[in-house]
C-alpha positions in Angstrom: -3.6 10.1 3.0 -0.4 11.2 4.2 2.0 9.6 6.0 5.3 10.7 7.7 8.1 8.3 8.3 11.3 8.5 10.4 13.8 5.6 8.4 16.3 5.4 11.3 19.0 2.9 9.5 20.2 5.5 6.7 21.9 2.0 4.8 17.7 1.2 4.1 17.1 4.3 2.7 18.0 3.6 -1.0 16.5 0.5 -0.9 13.1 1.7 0.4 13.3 4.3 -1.8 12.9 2.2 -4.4 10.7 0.4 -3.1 7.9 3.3 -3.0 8.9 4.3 -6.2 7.9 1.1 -7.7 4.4 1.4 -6.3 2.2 3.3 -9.1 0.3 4.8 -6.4 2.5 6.1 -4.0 3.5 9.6 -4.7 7.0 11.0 -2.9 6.2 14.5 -2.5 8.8 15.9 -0.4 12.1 14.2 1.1 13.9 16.2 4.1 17.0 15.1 4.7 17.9 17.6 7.7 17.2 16.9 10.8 16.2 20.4 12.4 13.7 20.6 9.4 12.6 17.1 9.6 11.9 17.3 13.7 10.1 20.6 12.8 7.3 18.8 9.9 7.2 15.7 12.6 6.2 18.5 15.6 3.5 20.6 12.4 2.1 16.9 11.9 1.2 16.4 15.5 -0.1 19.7 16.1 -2.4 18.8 12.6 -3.7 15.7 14.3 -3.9 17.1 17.6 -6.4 19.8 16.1 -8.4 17.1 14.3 -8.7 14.8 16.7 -9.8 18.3 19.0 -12.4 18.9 16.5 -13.9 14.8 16.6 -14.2 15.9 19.9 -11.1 13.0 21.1 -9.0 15.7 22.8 -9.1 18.6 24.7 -7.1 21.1 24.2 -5.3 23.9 26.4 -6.5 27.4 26.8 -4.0 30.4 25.7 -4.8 31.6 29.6 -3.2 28.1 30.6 -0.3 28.3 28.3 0.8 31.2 28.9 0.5 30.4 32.8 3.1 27.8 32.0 5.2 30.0 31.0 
């Protein structure tokens, strides 16, 4: 499982750092410490679960037709 966080209070950062790399089975693959880049793998992570949950059948999606009618 993957899981994405947002740690808002930069002072916790070292601290929970740490923490997770304590835990034998937690495994830091990537930290992104700029914000254009970290908004951009928040937004790729939503589209991800939008598609699954499209695929459980839990969402519907948009056609192209209706997005590009938005535009």
């Amino acid at each position: 499982m993957t899981i994405i966080l947002d740690i808002k209070e930069d002072s916790r950062i070292p601290f929970f750092m740490e923490l997770l790399k304590s835990l034998k089975y937690v495994n830091i693959v990537k930290q992104v410490q700029d914000e254009h880049k970290s908004q951009f793998i928040t937004d790729l992570a939503e589209a991800f679960d939008d598609v699954k949950k499209y695929e459980q059948g839990k969402k519907k999606l948009k056609s192209a037709k209706d997005l590009l009618n938005e535009l």
